[in-house]
MARVO-401991 format. One record per residue (C-alpha): x, y, z; residue number from 0. Coordinates in Angstrom, 2 decimals. Layout:
! residues N
(node (X Y Z) NUM);
...
***
This chain:
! residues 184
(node (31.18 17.21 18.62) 0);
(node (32.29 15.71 15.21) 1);
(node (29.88 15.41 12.41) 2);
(node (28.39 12.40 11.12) 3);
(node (30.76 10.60 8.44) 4);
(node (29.72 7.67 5.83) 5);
(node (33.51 7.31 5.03) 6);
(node (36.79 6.88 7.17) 7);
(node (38.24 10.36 8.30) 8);
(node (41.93 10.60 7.09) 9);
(node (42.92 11.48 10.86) 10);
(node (42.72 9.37 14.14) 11);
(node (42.03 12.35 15.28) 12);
(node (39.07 12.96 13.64) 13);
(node (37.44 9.38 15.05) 14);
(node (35.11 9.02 17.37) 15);
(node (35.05 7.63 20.94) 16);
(node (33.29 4.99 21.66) 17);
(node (32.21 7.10 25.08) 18);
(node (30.92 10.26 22.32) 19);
(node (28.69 7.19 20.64) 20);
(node (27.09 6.36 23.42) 21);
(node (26.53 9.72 24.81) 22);
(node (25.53 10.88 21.69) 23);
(node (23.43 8.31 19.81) 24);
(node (22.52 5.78 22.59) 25);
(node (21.97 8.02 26.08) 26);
(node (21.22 11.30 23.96) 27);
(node (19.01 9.52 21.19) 28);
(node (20.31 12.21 18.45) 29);
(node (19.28 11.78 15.17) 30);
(node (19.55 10.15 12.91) 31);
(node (20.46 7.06 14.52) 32);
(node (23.88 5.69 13.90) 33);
(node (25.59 2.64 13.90) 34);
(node (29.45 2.92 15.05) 35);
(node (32.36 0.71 13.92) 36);
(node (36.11 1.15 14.96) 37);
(node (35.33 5.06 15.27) 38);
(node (33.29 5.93 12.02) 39);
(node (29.27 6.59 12.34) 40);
(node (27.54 5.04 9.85) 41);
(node (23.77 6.68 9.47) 42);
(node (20.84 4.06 9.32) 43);
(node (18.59 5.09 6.39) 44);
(node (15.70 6.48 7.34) 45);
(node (12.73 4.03 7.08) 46);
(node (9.65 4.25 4.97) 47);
(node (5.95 4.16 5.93) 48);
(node (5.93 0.40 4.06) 49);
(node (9.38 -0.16 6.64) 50);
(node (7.41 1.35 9.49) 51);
(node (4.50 -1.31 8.98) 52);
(node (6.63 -4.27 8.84) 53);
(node (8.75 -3.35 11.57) 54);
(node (5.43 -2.93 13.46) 55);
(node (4.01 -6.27 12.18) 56);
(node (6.85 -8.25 13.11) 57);
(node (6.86 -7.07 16.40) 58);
(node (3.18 -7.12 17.04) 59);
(node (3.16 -11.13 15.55) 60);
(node (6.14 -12.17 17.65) 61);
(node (4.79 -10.59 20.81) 62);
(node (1.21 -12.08 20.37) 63);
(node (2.46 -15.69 19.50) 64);
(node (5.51 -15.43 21.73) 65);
(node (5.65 -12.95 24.02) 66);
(node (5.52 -15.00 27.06) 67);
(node (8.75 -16.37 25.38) 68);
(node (10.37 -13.84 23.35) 69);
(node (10.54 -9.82 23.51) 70);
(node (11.02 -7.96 19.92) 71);
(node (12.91 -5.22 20.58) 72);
(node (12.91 -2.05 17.99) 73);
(node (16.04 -0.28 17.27) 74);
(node (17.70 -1.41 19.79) 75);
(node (21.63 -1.04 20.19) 76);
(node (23.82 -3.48 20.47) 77);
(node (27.39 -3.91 20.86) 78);
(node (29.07 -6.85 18.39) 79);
(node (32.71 -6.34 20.20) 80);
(node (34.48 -3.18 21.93) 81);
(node (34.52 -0.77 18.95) 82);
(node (30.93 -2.02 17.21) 83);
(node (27.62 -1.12 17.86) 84);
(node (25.03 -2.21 15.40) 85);
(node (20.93 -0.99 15.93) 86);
(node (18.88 -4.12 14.02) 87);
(node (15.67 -2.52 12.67) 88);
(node (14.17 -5.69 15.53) 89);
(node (16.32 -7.56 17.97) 90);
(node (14.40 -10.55 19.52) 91);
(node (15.65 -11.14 23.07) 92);
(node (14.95 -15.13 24.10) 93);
(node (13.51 -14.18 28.11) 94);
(node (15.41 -17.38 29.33) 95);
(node (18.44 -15.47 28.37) 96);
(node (17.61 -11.54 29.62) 97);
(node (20.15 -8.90 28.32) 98);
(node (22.07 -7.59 31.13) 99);
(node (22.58 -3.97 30.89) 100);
(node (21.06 -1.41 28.71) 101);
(node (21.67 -3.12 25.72) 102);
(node (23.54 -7.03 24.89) 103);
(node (27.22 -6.84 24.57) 104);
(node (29.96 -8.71 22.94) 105);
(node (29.29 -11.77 25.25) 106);
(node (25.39 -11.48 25.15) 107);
(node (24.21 -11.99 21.69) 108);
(node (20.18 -11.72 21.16) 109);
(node (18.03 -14.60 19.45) 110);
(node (17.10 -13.22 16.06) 111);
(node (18.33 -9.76 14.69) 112);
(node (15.70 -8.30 11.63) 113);
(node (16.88 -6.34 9.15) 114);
(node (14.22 -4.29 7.17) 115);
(node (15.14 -2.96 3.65) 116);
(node (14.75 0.98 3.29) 117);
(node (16.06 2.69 -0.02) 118);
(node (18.97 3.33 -0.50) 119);
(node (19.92 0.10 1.42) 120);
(node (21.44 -2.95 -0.76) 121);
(node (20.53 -6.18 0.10) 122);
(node (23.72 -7.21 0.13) 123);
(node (24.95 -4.98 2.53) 124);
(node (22.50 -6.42 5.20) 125);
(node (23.49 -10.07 4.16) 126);
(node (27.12 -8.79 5.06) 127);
(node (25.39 -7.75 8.76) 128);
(node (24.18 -10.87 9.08) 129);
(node (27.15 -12.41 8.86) 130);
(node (28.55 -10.03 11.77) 131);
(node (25.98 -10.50 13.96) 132);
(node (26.20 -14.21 13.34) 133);
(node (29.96 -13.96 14.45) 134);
(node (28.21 -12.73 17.62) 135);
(node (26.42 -15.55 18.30) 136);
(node (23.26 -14.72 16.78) 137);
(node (21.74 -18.22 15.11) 138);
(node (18.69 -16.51 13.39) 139);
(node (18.67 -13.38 11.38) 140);
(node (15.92 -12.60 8.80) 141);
(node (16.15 -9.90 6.05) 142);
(node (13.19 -8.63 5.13) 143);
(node (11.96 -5.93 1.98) 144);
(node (8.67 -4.35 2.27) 145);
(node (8.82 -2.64 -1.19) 146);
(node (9.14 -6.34 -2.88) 147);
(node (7.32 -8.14 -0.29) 148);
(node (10.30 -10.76 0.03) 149);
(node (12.08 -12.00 2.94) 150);
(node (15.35 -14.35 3.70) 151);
(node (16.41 -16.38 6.67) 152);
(node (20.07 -16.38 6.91) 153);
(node (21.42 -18.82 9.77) 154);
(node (25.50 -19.79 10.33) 155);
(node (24.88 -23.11 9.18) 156);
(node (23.60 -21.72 5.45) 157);
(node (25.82 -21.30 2.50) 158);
(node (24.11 -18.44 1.87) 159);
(node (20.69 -16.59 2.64) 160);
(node (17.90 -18.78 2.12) 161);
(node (14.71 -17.15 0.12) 162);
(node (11.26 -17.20 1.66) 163);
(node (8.08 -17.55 -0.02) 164);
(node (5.95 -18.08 2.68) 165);
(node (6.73 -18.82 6.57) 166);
(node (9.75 -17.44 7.94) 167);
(node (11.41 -19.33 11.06) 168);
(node (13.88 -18.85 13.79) 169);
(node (13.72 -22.28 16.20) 170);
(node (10.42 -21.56 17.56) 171);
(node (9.35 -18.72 16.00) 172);
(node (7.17 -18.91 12.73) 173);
(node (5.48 -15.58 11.09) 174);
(node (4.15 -16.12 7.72) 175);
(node (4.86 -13.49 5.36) 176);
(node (0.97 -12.29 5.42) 177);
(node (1.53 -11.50 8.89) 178);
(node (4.73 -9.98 8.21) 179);
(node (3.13 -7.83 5.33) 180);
(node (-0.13 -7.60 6.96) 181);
(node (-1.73 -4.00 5.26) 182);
(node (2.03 -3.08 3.96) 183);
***
């Protein structure tokens, strides 16, 4: 098995497989979870007990106010194009649209994809995976940090991420950030 890498091995040799991924980190659930582009696994930081909250509060809000329409999915996998697998912290999969498989593919983007700051993450960095997953064909992705108690909503149509200060939407979907930070 190779070893988990934060930076491009110098050999093709040394990549790995996008079969060894998903044997590995999807089907085996080895730890830490990764996220896999063009061969390299990149670790997702491990999340805090203010990341674990939030992660619980958004899904727990979205499932009461929506559920009949909407499923918030945590850490769930899901492939961007051939050779790139991101895991949001939340995916929100609209139930008129049902992933096929065990997790969406390149043609089967979810509704809303929640990222949830944990250190050493860089908000930037999830603005940047935003981006991707809106080349997907995601419309809605929210950014959210627990340790500031701030949040962003980041659509295609935006020049850039859009602060929050105190109800965060995606179409339907409204949580107000004292949901969202409920006992965080």
């Amino acid at each position: 098995m190779a070893a988990i890498t934060s930076t491009m091995p110098e050999t093709e040799d040394a990549l790995v497989s996008v079969e060894e991924y998903l044997a590995r980190f999807v089907d085996g659930g080895e730890k830490p979870t990764c996220e896999y582009v063009d061969g390299e696994l990149l670790p997702k930081s491990m999340g805090t007990k203010k990341h674990s909250k939030t992660q619980q509060n958004l899904q727990y809000y979205i499932r009461q106010k929506y559920g009949a329409q909407f499923d918030p999915l945590p850490e769930l996998t899901t492939r961007l194009r051939t050779k790139k697998f991101y895991v949001p912290d939340v995916a929100v999969e609209d139930r008129a649209r049902p992933i096929e498989g065990r997790y969406p593919g390149p043609k089967d983007p979810v509704f809303l994809c929640i990222e949830i700051v944990s250190p050493p993450d860089r908000i930037g960095k999830l603005f940047g995976k935003c981006e991707e997953y809106h080349k997907w064909g995601v419309r809605h992705c929210w950014v959210i940090d627990p340790e500031r108690k701030t949040a962003w909503e980041y659509t295609p149509d935006d020049i850039e991420p859009r602060r929050i200060v105190d109800v965060l939407t995606a179409g339907p979907i409204t949580l107000t950030l004292d949901e969202v930070f409920d006992s965080v």
